[in-house]
C-alpha positions in Angstrom: -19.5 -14.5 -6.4 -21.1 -16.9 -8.7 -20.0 -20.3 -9.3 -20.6 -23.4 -11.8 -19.7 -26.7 -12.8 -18.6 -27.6 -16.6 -17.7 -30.8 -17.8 -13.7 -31.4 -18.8 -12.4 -28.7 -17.3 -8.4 -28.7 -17.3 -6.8 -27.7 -14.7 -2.9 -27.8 -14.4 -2.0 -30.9 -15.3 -5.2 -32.2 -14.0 -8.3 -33.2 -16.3 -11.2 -33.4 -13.9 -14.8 -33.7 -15.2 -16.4 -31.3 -11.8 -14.5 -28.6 -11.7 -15.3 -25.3 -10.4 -15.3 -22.4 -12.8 -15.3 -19.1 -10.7 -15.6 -15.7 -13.0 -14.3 -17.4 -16.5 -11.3 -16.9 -15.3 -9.8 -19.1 -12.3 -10.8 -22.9 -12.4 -10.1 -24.9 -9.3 -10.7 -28.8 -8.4 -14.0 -29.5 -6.7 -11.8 -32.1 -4.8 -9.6 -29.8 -4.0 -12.4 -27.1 -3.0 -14.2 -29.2 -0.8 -10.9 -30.8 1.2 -10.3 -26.9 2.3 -13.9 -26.6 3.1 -14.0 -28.7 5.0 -10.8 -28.2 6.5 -12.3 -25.0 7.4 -15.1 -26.0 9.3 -13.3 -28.4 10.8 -10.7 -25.4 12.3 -14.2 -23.4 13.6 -15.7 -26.7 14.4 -15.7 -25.7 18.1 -16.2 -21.7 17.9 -19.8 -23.6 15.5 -21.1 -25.4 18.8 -21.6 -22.0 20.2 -23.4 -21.0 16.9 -27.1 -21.2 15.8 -28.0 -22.9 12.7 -28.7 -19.6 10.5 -25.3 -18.2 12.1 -23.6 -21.5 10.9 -25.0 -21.3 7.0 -23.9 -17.3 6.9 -20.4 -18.5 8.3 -20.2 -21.2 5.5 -21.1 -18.9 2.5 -18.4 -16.8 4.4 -15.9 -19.5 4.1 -17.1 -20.3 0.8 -15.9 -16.5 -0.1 -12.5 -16.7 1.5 -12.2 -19.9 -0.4 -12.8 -18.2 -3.6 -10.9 -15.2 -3.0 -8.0 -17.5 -1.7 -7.3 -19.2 -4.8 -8.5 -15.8 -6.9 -5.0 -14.3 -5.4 -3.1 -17.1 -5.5 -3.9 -17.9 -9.3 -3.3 -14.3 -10.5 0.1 -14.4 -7.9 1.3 -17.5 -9.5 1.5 -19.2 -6.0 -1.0 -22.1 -6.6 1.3 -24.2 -4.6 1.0 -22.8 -1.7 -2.6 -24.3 -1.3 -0.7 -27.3 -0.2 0.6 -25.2 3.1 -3.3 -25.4 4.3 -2.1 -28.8 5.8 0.8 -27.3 7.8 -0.1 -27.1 11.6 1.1 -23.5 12.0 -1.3 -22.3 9.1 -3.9 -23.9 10.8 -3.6 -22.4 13.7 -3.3 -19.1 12.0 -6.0 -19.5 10.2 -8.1 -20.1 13.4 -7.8 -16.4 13.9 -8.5 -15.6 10.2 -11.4 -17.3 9.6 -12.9 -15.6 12.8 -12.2 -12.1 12.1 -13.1 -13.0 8.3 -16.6 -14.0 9.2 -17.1 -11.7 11.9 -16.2 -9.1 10.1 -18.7 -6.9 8.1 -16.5 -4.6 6.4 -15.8 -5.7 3.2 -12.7 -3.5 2.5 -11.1 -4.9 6.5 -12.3 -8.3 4.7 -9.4 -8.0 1.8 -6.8 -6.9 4.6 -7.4 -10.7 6.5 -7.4 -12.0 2.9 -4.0 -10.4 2.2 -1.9 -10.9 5.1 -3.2 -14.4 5.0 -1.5 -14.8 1.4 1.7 -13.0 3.4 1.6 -15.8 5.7 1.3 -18.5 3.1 4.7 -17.0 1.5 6.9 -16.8 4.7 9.2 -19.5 6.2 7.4 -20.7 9.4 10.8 -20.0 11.9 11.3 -16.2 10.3 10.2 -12.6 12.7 7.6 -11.5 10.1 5.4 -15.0 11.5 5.1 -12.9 14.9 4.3 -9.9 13.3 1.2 -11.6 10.8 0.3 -13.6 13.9 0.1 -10.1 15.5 -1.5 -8.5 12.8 -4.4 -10.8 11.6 -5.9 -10.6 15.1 -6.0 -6.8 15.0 -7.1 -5.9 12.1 -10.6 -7.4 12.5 -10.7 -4.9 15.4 -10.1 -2.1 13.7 -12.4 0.6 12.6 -11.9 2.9 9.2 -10.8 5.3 11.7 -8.2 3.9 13.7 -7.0 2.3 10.1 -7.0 5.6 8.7 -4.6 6.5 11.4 -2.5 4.1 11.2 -2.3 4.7 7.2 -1.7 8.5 7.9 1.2 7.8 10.5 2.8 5.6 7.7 2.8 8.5 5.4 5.0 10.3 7.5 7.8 7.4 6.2 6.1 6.4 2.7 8.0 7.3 -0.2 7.1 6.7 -4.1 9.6 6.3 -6.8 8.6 7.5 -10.4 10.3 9.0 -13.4 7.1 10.9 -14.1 6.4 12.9 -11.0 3.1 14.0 -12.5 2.0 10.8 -11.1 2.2 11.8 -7.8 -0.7 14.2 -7.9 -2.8 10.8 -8.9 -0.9 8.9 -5.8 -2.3 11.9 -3.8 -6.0 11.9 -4.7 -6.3 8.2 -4.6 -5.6 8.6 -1.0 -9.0 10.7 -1.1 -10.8 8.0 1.0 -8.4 7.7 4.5 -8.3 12.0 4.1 -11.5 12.4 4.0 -12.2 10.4 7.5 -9.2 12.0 8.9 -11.4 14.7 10.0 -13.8 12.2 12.2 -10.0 10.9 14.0 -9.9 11.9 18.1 -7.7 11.1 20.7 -10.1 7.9 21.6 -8.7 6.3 18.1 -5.1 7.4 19.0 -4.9 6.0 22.5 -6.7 2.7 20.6 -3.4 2.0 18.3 -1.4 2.9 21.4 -2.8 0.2 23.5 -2.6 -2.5 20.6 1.3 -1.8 19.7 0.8 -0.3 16.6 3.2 2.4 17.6 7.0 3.6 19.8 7.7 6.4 21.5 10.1 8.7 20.1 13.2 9.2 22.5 15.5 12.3 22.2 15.1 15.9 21.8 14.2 15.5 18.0 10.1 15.0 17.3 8.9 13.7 14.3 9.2 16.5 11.4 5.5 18.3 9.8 4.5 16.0 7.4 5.0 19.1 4.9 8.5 19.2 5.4 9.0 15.6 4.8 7.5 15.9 1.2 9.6 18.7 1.0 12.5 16.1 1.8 11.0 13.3 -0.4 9.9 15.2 -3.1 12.5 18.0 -3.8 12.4 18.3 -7.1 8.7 17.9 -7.7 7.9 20.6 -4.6 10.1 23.2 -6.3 8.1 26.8 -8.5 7.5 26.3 -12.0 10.0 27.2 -14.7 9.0 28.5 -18.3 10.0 27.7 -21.8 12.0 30.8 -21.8 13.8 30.1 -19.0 14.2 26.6 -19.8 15.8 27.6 -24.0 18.2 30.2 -22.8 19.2 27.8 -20.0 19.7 24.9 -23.0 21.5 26.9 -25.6 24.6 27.1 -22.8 24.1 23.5 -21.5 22.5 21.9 -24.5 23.4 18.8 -22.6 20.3 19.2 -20.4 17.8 17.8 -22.7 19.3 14.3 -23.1 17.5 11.3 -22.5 17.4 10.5 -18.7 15.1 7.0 -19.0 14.5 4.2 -20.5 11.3 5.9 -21.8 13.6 8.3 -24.4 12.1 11.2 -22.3 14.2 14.3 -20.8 14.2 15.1 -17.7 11.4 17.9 -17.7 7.7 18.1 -19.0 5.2 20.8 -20.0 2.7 21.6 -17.2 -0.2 23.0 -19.7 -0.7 22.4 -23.4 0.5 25.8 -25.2 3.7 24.1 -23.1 4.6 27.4 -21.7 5.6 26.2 -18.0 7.3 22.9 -17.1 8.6 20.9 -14.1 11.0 18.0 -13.5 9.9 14.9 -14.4 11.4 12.8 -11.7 10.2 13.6 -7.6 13.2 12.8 -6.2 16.9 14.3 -6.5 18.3 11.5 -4.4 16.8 8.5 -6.7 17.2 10.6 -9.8 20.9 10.9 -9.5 20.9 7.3 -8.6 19.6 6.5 -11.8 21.8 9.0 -14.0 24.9 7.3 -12.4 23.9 3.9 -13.1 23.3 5.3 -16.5 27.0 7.0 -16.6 25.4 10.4 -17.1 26.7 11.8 -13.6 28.3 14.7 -15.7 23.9 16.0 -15.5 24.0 16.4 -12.1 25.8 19.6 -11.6 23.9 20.9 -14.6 20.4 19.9 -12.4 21.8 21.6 -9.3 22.3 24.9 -11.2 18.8 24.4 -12.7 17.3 23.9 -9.3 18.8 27.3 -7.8 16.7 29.2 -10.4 13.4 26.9 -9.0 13.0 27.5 -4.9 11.6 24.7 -3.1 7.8 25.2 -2.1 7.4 26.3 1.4 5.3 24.1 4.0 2.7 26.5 3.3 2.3 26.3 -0.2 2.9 22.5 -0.3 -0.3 22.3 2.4 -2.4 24.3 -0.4 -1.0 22.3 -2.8 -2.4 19.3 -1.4 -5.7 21.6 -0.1 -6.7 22.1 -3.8 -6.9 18.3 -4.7 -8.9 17.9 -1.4 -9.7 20.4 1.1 -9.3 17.0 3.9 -5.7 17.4 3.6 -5.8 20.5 6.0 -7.6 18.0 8.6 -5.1 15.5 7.7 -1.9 17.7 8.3 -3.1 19.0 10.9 -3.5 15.9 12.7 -0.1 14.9 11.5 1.6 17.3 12.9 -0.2 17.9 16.5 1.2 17.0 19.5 -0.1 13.7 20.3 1.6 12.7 17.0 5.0 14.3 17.5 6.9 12.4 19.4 5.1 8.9 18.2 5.7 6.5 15.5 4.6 3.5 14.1 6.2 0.3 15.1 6.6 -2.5 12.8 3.2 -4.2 13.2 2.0 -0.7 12.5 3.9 0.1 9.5 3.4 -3.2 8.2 -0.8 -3.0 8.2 -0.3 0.7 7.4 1.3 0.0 3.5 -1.2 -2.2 3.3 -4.0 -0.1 3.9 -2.0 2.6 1.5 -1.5 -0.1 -1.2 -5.4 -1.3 -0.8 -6.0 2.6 -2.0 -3.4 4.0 -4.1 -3.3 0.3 -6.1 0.4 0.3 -5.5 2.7 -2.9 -5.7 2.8 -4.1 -2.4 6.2 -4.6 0.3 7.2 -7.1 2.0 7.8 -6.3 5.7 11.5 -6.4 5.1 11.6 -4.1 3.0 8.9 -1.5 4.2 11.4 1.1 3.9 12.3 0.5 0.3 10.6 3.2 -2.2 7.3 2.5 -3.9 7.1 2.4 -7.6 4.8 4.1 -9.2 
């Protein structure tokens, strides 16, 4: 990432004549800079004794890297001030363990994961639970493999839910997960017993496994998993409930959309009957819903069959995927919390969706 030095450069409130100008776009301090340089090194300055001197210059264009990337996030974040947490004695010792698997690390997508649950760190109170779980989670990722991440992303799948009042989106959401499919294939029981042993996942107690991964979009996704209706279908139903073709959105849009451009067939717009009725009531147009639920008898659900070709004809992977989903090593396992946590953020890293905090990793994504 290339760097220079310009003369007057503002920053903040700050008008320093060396500043450090990194893309156009994010200027920082030089001061500033070098203090958490050399911070840095100081934190590594034993793990360096063991070093040569080329393996020490690559771990300082490293740190220079992080560095960059650092204030990068925290600029485009808004959380500038959190730089000044660097000097806290529990960051430092958490960053011990970053800076390690940052350097070490040769993976330059497993290099953004360290980078981001850093910035999670910088944002949480030092006495809260989520502390553990980073402190958990920046020493395993560094150890993990596109494999065994892939896994872990998968498994959280089985949970992950997307919000959107345009369920055509969803197909998008699907093929941007193209990359952790397509090594879903490659996956064994070597990678499984792997996130066993590093409490990434909990045993399922009880008579009831985990459901297909099928049927849970089916769950999830009720009204975008349903058969297509036509125009036809869709007139004669709105001459009787002319009602149906209101504005459901903020957007001035109805509640259906044209699949093809002579706009012969159509589906719902929104995925989700439980979050769509959500939204009509807080819109005080609850009088819709019985209207949908009639609608919806006329549109079966898909079965778990068609729903696995569904996702088959955006990438054949998927079959490897669900399979794998739903064997038995899977059924009765779960993802804990240290799993689900590094599991949205592998999904988020992909599908470029807004990311959770570990509270709320059960909250809907929007899309």
């Amino acid at each position: 990432m290339q760097m220079k030095k310009i003369r007057k450069q503002i920053i903040g409130d700050i008008n320093n004549t060396n500043a450090i100008i990194i893309n156009g776009d994010v200027s920082i301090d030089q001061q500033i800079f070098d203090n958490i340089q050399n911070l840095l090194i100081e934190i590594l300055r034993k793990d360096f004794e063991r070093f040569s001197a080329d393996a020490i210059n690559i771990a300082k264009g490293e740190l220079n890297k992080l560095i960059t990337s650092i204030f990068e996030r925290l600029v485009k974040d808004q959380q500038e001030k959190l730089i000044e947490k660097f000097n806290n004695p529990s960051i430092q010792v958490f960053l011990h363990d970053t800076l390690i698997g940052y350097i070490s690390n040769e993976d330059e997508i497993m290099k953004e994961f360290i980078i981001d649950i850093l910035i999670d760190r910088l944002k949480i109170d030092n006495n809260s639970t989520e502390k553990a779980i980073l402190n958990e989670a920046i020493k395993l990722i560094p150890n993990l493999n596109m494999s065994t991440s892939s896994l872990i992303a998968l498994m959280n799948l089985r949970h992950y839910v997307v919000s959107t009042n345009h369920s055509f989106m969803l197909e998008s959401f699907f093929r941007q997960l193209s990359p952790i499919i397509n090594i879903s294939c490659n996956i064994n029981k070597i990678d499984i017993e792997y996130i066993i042993e590093n409490k990434c996942t909990k045993t399922i107690s009880g008579i009831f496994p985990i459901d297909t991964y099928e049927n849970h979009l089916l769950k999830q996704y009720d009204l975008y998993f349903r058969q297509i209706g036509t125009r036809e279908e869709l007139e004669k139903f709105s001459e009787i409930h002319p009602e149906i073709m209101h504005r459901v959105n903020n957007d001035g849009t109805s509640m259906f959309y044209y699949i093809d451009s002579e706009m012969n067939y159509w589906k719902f717009s929104d995925a989700n009957c439980k979050l769509f009725y959500k939204r009509l009531r807080d819109r005080q147009q609850e009088y819709l819903i019985p209207l949908v639920e009639e609608l919806k008898k006329t549109k079966p659900l898909f079965t778990e069959k068609q729903v696995r070709e569904y996702l088959c004809n955006i990438n054949q992977n998927w079959e490897c995927a669900c399979k794998l989903l739903n064997c038995l090593e899977l059924k009765t396992l779960d993802l804990s919390i240290l799993g689900s946590y590094i599991g949205s953020k592998i999904i988020n890293k992909f599908t470029n969706t807004p990311s959770l905090s570990i509270s709320s990793l059960s909250n809907p994504i929007a899309l």
